[in-house]
VEXFI-736613 format. One record per residue (C-alpha): residue number from 1; residue in three letters; x, y, z. Coordinates in nm, 3 decimals. Example, Ala and Ser with C-alpha at 12.3 -4.5 7.8 and 13.67 -1.06 7.14 Angstrom:
// VEXFI-736613
nr  rest  c1  c2  c3
1  ala  1.230  -0.450  0.780;
2  ser  1.367  -0.106  0.714;
END
This chain:
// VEXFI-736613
nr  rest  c1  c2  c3
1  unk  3.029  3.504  -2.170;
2  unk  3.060  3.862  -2.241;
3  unk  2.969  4.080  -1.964;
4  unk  2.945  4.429  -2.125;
5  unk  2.567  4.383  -2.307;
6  unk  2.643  4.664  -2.523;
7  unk  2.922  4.484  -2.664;
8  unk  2.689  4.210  -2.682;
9  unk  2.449  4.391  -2.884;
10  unk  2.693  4.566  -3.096;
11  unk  2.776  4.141  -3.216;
12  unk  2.475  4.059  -3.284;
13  unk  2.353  4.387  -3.438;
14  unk  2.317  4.460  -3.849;
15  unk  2.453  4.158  -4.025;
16  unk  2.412  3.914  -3.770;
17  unk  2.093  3.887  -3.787;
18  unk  2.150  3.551  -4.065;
19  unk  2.455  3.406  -3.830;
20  unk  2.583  3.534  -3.482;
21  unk  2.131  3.555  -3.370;
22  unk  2.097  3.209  -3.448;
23  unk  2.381  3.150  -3.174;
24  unk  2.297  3.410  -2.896;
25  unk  2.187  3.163  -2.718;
26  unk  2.524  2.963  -2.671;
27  unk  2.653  3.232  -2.445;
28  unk  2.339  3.240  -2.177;
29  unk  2.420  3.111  -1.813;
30  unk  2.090  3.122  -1.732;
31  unk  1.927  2.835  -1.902;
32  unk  1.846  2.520  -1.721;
33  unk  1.946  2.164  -1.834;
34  unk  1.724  2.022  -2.060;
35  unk  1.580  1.677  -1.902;
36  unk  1.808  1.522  -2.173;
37  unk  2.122  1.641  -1.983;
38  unk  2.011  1.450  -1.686;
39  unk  1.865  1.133  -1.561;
40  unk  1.648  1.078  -1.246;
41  unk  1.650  0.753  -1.056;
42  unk  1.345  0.650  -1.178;
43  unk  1.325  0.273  -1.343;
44  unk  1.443  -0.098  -1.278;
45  unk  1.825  -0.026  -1.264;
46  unk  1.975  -0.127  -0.967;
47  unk  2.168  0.229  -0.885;
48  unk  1.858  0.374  -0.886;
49  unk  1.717  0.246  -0.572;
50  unk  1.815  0.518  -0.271;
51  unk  2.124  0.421  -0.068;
52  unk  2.317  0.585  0.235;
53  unk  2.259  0.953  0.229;
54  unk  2.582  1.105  0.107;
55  unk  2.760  1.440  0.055;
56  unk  2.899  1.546  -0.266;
57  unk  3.121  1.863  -0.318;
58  unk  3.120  2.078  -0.623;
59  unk  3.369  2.321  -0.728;
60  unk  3.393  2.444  -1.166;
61  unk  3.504  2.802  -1.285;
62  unk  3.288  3.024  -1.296;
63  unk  2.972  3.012  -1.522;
64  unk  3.069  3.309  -1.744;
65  unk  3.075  3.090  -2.066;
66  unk  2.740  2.875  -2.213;
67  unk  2.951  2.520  -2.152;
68  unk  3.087  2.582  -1.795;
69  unk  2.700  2.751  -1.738;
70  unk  2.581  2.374  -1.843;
71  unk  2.832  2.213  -1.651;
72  unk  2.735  2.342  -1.304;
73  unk  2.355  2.373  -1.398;
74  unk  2.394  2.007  -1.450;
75  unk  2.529  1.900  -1.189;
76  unk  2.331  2.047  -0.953;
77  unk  2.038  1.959  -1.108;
78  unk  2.147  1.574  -1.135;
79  unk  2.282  1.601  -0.748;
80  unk  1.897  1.709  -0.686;
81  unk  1.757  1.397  -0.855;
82  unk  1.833  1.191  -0.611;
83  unk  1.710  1.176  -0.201;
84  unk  2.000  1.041  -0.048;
85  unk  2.211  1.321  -0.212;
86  unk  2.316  1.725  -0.044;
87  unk  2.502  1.905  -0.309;
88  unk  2.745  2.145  -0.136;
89  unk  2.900  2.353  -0.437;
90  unk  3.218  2.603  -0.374;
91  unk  3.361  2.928  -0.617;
92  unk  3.619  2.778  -0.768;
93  unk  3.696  3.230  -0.836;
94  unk  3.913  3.333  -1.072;
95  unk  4.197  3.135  -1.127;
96  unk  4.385  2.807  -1.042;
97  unk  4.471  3.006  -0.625;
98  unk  4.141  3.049  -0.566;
99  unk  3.976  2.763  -0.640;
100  unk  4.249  2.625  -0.445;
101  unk  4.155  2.827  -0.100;
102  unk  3.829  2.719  -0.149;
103  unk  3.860  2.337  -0.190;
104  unk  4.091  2.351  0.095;
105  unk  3.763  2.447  0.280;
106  unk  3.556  2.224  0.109;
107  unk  3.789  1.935  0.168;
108  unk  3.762  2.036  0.590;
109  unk  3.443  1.986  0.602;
110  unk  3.463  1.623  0.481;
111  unk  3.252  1.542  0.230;
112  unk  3.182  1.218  0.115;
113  unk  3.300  1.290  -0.237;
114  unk  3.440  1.575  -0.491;
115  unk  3.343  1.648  -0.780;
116  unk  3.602  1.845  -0.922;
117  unk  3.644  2.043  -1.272;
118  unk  3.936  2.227  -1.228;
119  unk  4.079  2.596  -1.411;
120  unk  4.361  2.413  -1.493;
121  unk  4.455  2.079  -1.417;
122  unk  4.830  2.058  -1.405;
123  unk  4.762  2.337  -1.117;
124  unk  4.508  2.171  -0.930;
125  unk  4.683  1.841  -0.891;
126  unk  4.772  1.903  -0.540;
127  unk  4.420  1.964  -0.452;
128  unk  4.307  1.615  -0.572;
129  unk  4.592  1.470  -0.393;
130  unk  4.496  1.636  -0.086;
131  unk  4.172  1.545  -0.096;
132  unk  4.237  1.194  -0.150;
133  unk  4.488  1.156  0.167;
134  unk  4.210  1.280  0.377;
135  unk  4.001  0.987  0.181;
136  unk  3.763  1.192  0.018;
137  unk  3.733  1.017  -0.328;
138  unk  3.786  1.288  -0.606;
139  unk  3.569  1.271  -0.955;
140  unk  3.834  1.490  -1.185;
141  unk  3.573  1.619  -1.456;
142  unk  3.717  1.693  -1.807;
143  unk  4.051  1.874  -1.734;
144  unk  4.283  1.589  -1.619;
145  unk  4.508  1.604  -1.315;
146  unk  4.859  1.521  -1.426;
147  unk  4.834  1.212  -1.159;
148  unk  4.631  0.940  -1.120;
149  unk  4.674  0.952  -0.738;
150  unk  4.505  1.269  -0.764;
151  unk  4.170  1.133  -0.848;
152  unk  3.935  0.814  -0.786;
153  unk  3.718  0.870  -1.111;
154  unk  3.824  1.056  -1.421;
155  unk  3.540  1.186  -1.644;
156  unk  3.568  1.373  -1.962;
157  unk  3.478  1.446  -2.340;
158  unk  3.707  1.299  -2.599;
159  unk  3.893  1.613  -2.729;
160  unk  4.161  1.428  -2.983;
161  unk  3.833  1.237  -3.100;
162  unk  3.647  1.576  -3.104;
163  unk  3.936  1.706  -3.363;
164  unk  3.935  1.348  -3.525;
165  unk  3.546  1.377  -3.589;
166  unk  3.622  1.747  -3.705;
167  unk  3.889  1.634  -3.949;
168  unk  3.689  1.347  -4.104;
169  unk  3.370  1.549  -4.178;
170  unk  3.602  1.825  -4.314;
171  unk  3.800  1.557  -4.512;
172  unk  3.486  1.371  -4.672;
173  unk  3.303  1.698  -4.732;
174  unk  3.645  1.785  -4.952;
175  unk  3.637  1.478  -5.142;
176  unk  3.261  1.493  -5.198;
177  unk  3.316  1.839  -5.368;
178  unk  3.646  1.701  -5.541;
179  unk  3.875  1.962  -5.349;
180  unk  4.255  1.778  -5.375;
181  unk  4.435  2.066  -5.225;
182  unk  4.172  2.278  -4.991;
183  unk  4.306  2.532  -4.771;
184  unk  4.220  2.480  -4.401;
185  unk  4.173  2.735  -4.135;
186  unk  4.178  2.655  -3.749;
187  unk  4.025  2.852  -3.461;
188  unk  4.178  2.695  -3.161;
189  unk  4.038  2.763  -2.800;
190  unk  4.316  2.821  -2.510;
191  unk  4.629  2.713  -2.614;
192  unk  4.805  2.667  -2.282;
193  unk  4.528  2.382  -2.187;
194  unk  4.635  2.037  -2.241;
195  unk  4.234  2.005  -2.414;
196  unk  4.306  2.216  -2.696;
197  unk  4.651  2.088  -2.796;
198  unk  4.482  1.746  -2.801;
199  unk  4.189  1.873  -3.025;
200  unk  4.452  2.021  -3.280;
201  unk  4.699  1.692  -3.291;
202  unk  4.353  1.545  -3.357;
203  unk  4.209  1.751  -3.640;
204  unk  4.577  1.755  -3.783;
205  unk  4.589  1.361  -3.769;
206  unk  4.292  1.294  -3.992;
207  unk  4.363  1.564  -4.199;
208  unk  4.742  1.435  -4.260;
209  unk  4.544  1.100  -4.283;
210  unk  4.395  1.255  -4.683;
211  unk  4.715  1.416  -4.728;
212  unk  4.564  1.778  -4.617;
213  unk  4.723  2.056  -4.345;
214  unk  4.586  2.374  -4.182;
215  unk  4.680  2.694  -4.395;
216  unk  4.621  2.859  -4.092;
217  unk  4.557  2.824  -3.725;
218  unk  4.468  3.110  -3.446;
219  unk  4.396  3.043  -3.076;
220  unk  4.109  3.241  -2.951;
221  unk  3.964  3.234  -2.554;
222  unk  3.639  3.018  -2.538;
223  unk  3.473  3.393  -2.586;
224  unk  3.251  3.596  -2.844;
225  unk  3.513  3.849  -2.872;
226  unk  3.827  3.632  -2.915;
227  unk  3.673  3.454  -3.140;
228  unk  3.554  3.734  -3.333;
229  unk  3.889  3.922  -3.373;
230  unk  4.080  3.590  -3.410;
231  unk  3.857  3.487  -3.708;
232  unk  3.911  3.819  -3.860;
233  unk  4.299  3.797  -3.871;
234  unk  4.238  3.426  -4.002;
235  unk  4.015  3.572  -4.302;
236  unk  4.233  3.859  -4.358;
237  unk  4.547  3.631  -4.392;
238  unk  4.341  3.388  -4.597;
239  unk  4.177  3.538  -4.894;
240  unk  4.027  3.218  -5.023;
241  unk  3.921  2.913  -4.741;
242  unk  3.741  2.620  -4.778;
243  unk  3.704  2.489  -4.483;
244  unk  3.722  2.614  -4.095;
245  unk  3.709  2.445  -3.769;
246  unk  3.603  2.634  -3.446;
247  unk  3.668  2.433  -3.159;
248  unk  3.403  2.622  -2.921;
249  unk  3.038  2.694  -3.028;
250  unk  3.049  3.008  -2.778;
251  unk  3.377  3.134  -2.920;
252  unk  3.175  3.037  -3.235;
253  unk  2.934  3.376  -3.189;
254  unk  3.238  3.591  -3.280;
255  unk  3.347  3.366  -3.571;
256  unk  3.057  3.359  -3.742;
257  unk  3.034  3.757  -3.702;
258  unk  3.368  3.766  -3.837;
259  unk  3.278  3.585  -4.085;
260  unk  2.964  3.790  -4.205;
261  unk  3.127  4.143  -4.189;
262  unk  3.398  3.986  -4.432;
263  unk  3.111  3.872  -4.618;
264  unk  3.239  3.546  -4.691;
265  unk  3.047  3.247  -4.800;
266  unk  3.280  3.039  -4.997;
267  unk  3.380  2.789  -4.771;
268  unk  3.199  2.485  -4.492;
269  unk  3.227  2.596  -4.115;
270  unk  3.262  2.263  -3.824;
271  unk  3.189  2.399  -3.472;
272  unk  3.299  2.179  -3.176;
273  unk  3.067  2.107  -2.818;
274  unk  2.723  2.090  -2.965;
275  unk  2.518  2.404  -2.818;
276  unk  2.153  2.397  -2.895;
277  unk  2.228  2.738  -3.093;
278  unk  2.466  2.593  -3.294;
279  unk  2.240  2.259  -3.366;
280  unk  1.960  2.480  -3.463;
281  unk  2.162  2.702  -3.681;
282  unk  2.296  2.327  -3.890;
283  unk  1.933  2.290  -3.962;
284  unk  1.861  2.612  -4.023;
285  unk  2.145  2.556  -4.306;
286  unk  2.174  2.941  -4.385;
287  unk  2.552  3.011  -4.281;
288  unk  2.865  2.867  -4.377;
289  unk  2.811  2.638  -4.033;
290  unk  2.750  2.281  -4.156;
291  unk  2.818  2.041  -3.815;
292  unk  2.973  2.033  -3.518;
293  unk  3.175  1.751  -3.320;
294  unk  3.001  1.714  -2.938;
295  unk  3.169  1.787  -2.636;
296  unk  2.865  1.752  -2.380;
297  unk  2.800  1.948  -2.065;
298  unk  2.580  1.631  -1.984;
299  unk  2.924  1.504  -1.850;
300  unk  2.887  1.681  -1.557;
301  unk  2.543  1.526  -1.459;
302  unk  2.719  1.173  -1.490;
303  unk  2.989  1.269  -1.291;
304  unk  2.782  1.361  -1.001;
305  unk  2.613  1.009  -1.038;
306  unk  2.958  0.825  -0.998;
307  unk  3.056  1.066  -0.723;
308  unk  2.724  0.913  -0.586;
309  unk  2.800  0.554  -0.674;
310  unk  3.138  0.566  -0.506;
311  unk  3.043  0.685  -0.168;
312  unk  2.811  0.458  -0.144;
313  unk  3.054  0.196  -0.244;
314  unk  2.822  0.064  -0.519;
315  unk  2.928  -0.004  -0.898;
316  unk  2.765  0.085  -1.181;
317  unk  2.472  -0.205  -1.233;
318  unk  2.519  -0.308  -1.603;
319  unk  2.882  -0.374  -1.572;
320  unk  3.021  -0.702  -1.412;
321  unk  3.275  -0.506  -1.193;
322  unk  3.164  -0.455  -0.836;
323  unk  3.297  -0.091  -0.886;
324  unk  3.274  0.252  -1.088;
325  unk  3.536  0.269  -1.319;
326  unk  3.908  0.477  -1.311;
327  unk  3.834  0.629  -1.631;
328  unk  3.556  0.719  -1.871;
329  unk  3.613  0.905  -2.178;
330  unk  3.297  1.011  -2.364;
331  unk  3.227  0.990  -2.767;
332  unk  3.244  1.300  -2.942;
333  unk  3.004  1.287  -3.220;
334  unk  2.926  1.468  -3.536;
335  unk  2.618  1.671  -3.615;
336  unk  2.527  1.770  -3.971;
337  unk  2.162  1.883  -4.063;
338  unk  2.069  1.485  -4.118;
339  unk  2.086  1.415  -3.779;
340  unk  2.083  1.762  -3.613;
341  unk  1.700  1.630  -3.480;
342  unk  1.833  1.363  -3.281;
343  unk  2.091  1.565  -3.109;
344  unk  1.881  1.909  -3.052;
345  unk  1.781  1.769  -2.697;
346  unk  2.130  1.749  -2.580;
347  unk  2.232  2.102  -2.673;
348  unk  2.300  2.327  -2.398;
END
């Protein structure tokens, strides 16, 4: 996620070594999926047997950032499970324009199917539309188009559950320790995504649900550095905390330095997508990080398998239904150090 290694090392230096080490490896874009994160057509189900060879296009932002790394590492590796399957992928570039140029190309050379995660998805609705008139079916991967015309599949993570699951844990971990009045911190990710404003009314609803707010709430970047410098205004305005939620484990790097150069210990720590890092670090138990609420990159993988399913006009085989589903919205679950073992093969 952060390009400039010295600045890298300069995190992770000194007192890191007990918090921000244990997470280095959230911010890698050079790991593979784990075998967990994808599923080969091996087995008795009926969408495993080989059907017509198809075509699926690919387009995410850029893998600068551990999740978005896992999302297109996924889905190429998923696309590559399977022998009636090319996976043509596209730069999606810098912003919501270029990714725009370049599905315009993608959509002229008439794939079968897109798979589509888009910068932003108010900004990409036209794309999905597009791509749909020509009859290209469009899988819209966890950053909604604003309509349903715009897409044949939606796939994504559950980010009002993801702040739900983040509230409870914080909630029962209060009333376990017989806090009635506990001050709350918030490290939001980009504010201007529709995402984030749904994992904050989240987190705020089950919090308001015990009769607790957030003290105070920042919005960092999805990066080590916003994260860091966001954290450190949090703790500064917050002398006393006793509970924090961190809605990216990447961003998480720089809140957990933050959090050891103020040298504070006093309060619990819920992270939010599940990196393996960030899992290992909840078992580890030796920072203020006590869980974190999933948000998998394993998502992608399953989108390229509908993308599959639906230009081959086949459903999925355990359901009734003769085809794949509009919409699928994933779990998001919570992992503390009871059940971080279960969940350590799905970290990215």
């Amino acid at each position: 996620m952060i390009q400039d290694a010295s600045r890298r090392r300069l995190l992770f230096g000194g007192a890191m070594v007990g918090a921000g080490a244990l997470l280095a490896a959230c911010t890698s874009n050079e790991q593979g999926p784990s075998t967990a994160q994808t599923k080969g057509p091996e087995g008795d189900n009926a969408n495993a047997a080989p059907g017509k060879a198809v075509t699926i296009g690919f387009s995410a932002p850029a893998a600068d950032h551990g999740w978005m790394a896992a999302i297109t590492n996924n889905a190429k590796a998923q696309a590559a499970a399977y022998s009636d399957v090319t996976f043509n992928s596209v730069e999606a570039g810098a912003d919501a324009a270029a990714q725009r140029a370049a599905l315009d190309t993608l959509i002229s050379q008439k794939p079968d199917a897109i798979v589509m995660l888009p910068h932003d998805g108010k900004e990409l609705t036209a794309s999905g539309l597009k791509a749909m008139q020509a009859g290209i079916p469009v899988i819209n991967l966890d950053r909604a188009f604003t309509q349903a015309l715009a897409y044949r599949v939606m796939i994504k993570g559950d980010n009002y559950g993801m702040g739900v699951s983040a509230g409870n844990y914080v909630v029962a971990q209060m009333k376990a320790k017989g806090v009635t009045n506990p001050v709350i911190g918030e490290i939001a990710g980009i504010d201007s995504l529709e995402l984030t404003q749904e994992r904050s009314q989240g987190f705020k609803d089950a919090l308001a649900a015990a009769g607790f707010t957030v003290a105070n709430r920042r919005a960092a970047e999805f990066t080590v550095d916003s994260g860091q410098r966001e954290a450190t205004n949090l703790l500064q305005a917050l002398p006393k905390i006793d509970a924090l939620w961190n809605h990216d484990d990447d961003q998480g790097v720089g809140v957990l330095a933050a959090v050891s150069q103020a040298n504070r210990t006093e309060f619990i720590m819920v992270g939010g997508a599940g990196s393996k890092a960030a899992i290992e670090a909840i078992q580890a138990d030796n920072t203020v990080l006590k869980a974190t609420v999933t948000y998998s990159p394993s998502m992608a993988s399953s989108a390229i398998s509908l993308a599959r399913l639906v230009a081959q006009g086949r459903g999925l085989s355990d359901l009734v239904e003769l085809a794949v589903p509009k919409d699928i919205t994933l779990a998001s679950e919570t992992i503390t150090k009871e059940n971080a073992a279960n969940y350590l093969q799905l970290g990215f």
